[in-house]
C-alpha positions, 0 to 999 in steps of 0.5 A, a space after each residue: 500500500 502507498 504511503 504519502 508524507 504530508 505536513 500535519 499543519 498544512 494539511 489541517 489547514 487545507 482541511 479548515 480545521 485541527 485534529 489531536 493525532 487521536 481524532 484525525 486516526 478516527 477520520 482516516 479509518 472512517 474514509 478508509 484510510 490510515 495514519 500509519 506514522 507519525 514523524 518529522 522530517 528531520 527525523 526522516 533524515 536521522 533516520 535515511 543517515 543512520 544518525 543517533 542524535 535527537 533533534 528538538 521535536 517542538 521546532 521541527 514540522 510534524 509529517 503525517 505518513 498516511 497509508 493510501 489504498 494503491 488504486 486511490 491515485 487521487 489520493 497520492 498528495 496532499 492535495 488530493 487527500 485533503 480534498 477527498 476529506 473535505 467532501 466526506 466531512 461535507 464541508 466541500 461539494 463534489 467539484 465540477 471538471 471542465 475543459 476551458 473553451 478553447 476554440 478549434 483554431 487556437 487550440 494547441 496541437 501535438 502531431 505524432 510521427 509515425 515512427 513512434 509507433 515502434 517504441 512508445 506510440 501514444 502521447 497525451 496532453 493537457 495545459 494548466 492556466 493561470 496557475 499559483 504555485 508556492 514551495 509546498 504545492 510546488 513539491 506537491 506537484 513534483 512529488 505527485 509526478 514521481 509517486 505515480 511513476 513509482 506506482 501505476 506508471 510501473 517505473 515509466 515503462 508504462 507511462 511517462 510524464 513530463 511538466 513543463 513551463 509553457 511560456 517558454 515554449 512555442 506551439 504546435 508540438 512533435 511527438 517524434 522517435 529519431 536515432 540517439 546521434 540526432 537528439 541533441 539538448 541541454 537535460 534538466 539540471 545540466 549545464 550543456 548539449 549532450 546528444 541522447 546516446 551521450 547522455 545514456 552513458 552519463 547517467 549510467 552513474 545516476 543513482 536515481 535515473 540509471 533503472 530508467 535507461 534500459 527502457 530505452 537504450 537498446 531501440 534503434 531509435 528514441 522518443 523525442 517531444 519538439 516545440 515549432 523552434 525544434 527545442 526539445 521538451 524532453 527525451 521520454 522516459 529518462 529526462 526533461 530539457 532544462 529549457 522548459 523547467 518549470 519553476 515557483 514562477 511558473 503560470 502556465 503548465 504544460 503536462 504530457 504523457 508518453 505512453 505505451 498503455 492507452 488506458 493507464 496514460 489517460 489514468 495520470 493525466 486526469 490525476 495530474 490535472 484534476 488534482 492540480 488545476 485546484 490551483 488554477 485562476 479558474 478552479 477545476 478547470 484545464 485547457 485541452 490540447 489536440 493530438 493529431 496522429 499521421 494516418 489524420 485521427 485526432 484527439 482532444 485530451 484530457 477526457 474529464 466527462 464522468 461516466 455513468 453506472 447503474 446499480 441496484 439498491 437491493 445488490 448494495 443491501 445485500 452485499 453489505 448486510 443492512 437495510 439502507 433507503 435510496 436516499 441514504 445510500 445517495 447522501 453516503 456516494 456523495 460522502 465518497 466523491 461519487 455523484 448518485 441519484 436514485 431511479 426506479 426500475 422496471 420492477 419497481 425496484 430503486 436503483 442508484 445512477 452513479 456519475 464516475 468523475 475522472 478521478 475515481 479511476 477505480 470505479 470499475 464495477 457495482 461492487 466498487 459502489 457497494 464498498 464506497 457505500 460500506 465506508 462511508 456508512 462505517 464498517 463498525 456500524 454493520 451488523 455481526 450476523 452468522 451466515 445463514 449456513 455452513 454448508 460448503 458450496 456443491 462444487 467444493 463438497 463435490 471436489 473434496 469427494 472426488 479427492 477422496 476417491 482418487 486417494 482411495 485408488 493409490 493416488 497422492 495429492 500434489 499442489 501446484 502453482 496456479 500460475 505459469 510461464 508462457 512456454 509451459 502451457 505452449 510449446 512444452 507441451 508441444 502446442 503452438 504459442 497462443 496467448 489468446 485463451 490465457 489470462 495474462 498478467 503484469 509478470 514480475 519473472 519468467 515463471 509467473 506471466 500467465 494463469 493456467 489453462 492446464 493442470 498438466 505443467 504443475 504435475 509435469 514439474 512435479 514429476 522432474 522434480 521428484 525423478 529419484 522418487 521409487 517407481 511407480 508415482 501415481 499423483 493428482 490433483 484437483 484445482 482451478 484453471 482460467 481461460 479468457 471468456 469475453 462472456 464474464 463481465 471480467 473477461 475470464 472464467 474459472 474452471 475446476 480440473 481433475 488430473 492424475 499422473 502415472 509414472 513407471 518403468 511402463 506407461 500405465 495406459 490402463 491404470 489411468 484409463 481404469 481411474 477414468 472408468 472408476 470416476 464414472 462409475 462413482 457419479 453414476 454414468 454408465 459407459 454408452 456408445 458413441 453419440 449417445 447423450 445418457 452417459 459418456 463415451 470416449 473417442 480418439 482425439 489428436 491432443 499434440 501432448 499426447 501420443 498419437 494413437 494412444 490417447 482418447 477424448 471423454 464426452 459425457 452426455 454430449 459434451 466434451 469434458 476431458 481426455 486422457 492417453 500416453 504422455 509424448 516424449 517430447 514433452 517428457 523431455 522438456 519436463 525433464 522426465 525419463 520415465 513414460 507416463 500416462 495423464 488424464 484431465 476431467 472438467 468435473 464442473 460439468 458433472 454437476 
């Protein structure tokens, strides 16, 4: 969870009112959020040096350390913390972001090359006018830029954002990617031109710009901003020209994001401005800029509208555990920033409209609006109950009755990661690389990129991991995979498997065909003739992990629900196994 240092005194100002530490904790843990520390920032630095001696506390400013949930972006400064608990303690209405009316012919422009496509292709901007900084909101500013690079900016591999003072610069602007020799500027900070492969090299000993380089250094070619005098803004994702810095005297903000993520980008340049633009001549108010692509399409940032969702009164009721009337649950979405009415259905049932406005990126689903209204309404204020039963859910009673079986057949359960590398449910299995039925995530390391479609890889591993093991292994295992689905409303459906393995000094065929024939049997299927829908039937299938010829598909009552068969060597070699095997896989959902 993020954790955003902020002048107790300042923040109390912002907020119109003092607080004991007692009180604001109460506040925090009302909103959903929490003091975890309380400090200085001397004591900070006492404490980075490793430094034993004591400063006088009294006169030294409090900082409050405040832990922030990691989707709450708007939450990552001062600012937006104070303005979040304005509107919760009612002392603020929910404000109204607009874009200034800027003509189509005055409007700034940024045109993108083409050969951006490559390396970084989308780009998105914005302008601030007529804004008043001071040392603190300007290290606010600053600070807020380098927590979202931290956070949904994933070390600006994904997003990049760069600030610049607008009246040193002369519109339309270029969004280019040119070779490193043809980049030529003074970085901020610096004293002289370096070109950008000179730069790479320079700040290979920068402490603080090094984990950015790599980004970057290896592409042909490098993403450049230009003004019309060809003065370079900054070479994303690594630095900023020192031309365009901006300082406390500042007026006018130039903001642009370069990105590779369409949806994250838009995500922080409406935290940026929505936040920021508090500080502006006219509040809450931002200037928009065109983006003109090479192919003609253009586009008009930042997108402020606020987007609608309807969820039922019943659903948040029920989710919760209380019994709250339309117009209450309307007062409490207000509380949380989240502008709601309340409509009648069809059924005469009271629904709640909600209007998402552009700083409540994660609002995503009704269960985003049920848990607002949980907050707001106060966790400590729900009622204790005991659930109605304890009965476990049928396909987990299901799944345990079906471990005891195969165990009660000389089988040991194993429990394998449910996540994967790439090449484990592909080409090790002899199946062509296809991404498209895989749930793939933002992988930390080569052995967790993807969910798996299979229970045969985790087995498989188990296997070579276990070669030394007496012969012959006989394992299981019962467990989800998840396969994309565009029918689920998160895009993804999870599946619950059977799969058991023999290993031996021969192949087992038998064993794991009567193991399949003894699972029927216990649920109650009889074996039919092919195409008869009363029970199951198994046909010769051509699964590429599978030998050919010894391997079969199982349909019960008309849909396929499994197969089974002999282990190719191929894939045993790539396992690292040197015994034959046997394996077979059901999908015993469709069994209930």
């Amino acid at each position: 969870m993020p954790t955003v240092s902020v002048g107790r005194d300042r923040l109390f100002a912002a907020l119109g009112k003092s607080y004991t530490k007692e009180e604001f904790e109460d506040l925090c843990f009302c909103f959903g959020i929490e003091l975890d520390d309380v400090t200085t920032e001397k004591a900070i630095i006492r404490k980075e040096k490793h430094l034993d001696e004591e400063g006088d506390e009294n006169d030294e400013e409090v900082i409050y350390k405040i832990e922030v949930p990691a989707n709450r972006y708007d939450l990552l400064c001062l600012e937006g913390i104070a303005q979040a608990l304005r509107v919760f303690n009612k002392q603020q209405e929910i404000p109204k972001y607009t874009l200034s009316d800027v003509s189509k012919d005055s409007m700034l422009q940024m045109h993108v090359k083409p050969e951006t496509s490559s390396i970084r292709p989308y780009v998105f901007c914005a302008v601030l006018r007529d804004i008043s900084f001071d040392e603190a909101s300007y290290n606010s500013f600053i600070d807020l830029q380098d927590k979202l690079h931290q956070n949904i900016c994933r070390r600006r591999t994904l997003v990049a954002i760069g600030t610049h003072d607008l009246d040193t610069l002369q519109g339309p602007f270029t969004y280019e990617a040119l070779p490193p020799s043809h980049i030529n500027f003074v970085p901020l900070k610096q004293t002289r031109d370096f070109t950008a492969d000179e730069l790479m090299e320079f700040y290979k000993s920068d402490l603080k710009l090094k984990k950015y380089l790599h980004i970057i250094e290896n592409s042909p070619l490098y993403p450049v901003l230009y003004d019309q005098n060809r003065t370079v803004l900054s070479l994303p994702p690594i630095i900023n020209g020192a031309h365009s810095a901006i300082t406390l005297k500042t007026k006018n903000v130039f903001i642009e994001c370069t990105a590779t993520d369409l949806t994250k980008a838009k995500i922080v340049l409406n935290t940026m401005v929505t936040i920021f633009s508090e500080y502006c001549k006219r509040k809450y108010q931002v200037e928009p800029v065109e983006v003109v692509y090479a192919d003609g399409r253009s586009y008009v940032y930042p997108d402020l509208s606020a987007y609608n969702m309807e969820v039922s009164l019943s659903y948040i009721n029920h989710t919760i555990g209380v019994s709250l009337e339309a117009e209450e649950v309307t007062s409490l979405l207000n509380r949380m920033q989240l502008h709601a009415e309340r409509s009648a259905s069809a059924d005469n049932q009271w629904n709640i409209n909600v209007l998402v406005p552009p700083t409540r990126s994660d609002v995503l689903h009704p269960c985003d609006v049920m848990e607002d209204v949980a907050i707001a309404y106060g966790y400590n204020n729900i009622p204790k109950r005991k659930p109605a039963s304890v009965k476990p859910l049928a396909l987990n009673e299901f799944s345990d009755l079906m471990r005891l079986e195969i165990a009660m057949n000389g089988f040991t359960e194993v429990l394998t990661w449910i996540l994967c590398s790439s090449k484990e449910i592909s080409t090790m299995l002899n199946r062509q690389t296809d991404k498209s039925t895989a749930v793939v995530g933002n992988p930390r390391t080569s052995d967790f990129e993807v969910v798996r479609t299979t229970l045969m890889p985790g087995i498989l591993k188990t296997i070579g991991h276990n070669k030394d093991h007496p012969k012959p292994i006989k394992i299981y295992e019962v467990g989800d995979v998840v396969l994309l689905d565009e029918k689920k409303d998160v895009g993804a459906s999870c599946r619950r498997r059977l799969a058991a393995l023999y290993c031996g000094a021969n192949s087992g065929f038998e064993l794991i065909h009567c193991l399949v024939d003894r699972i029927m049997e216990v649920i109650g299927t009889p074996f039919v003739p092919v195409g008869d829908d009363t029970g199951y039937y198994i046909q010769r299938s051509d699964e590429p992990e599978f030998l050919l010829g010894r391997q079969a598909s199982i349909t019960h009552k008309g849909k396929h629900v499994g197969t089974f068969g002999i282990v190719h060597p191929e894939v045993l070699n790539n396992f690292d196994i040197s015994d034959p095997c046997s394996f077979m896989e059901i999908d015993i959902e469709n069994f209930l």
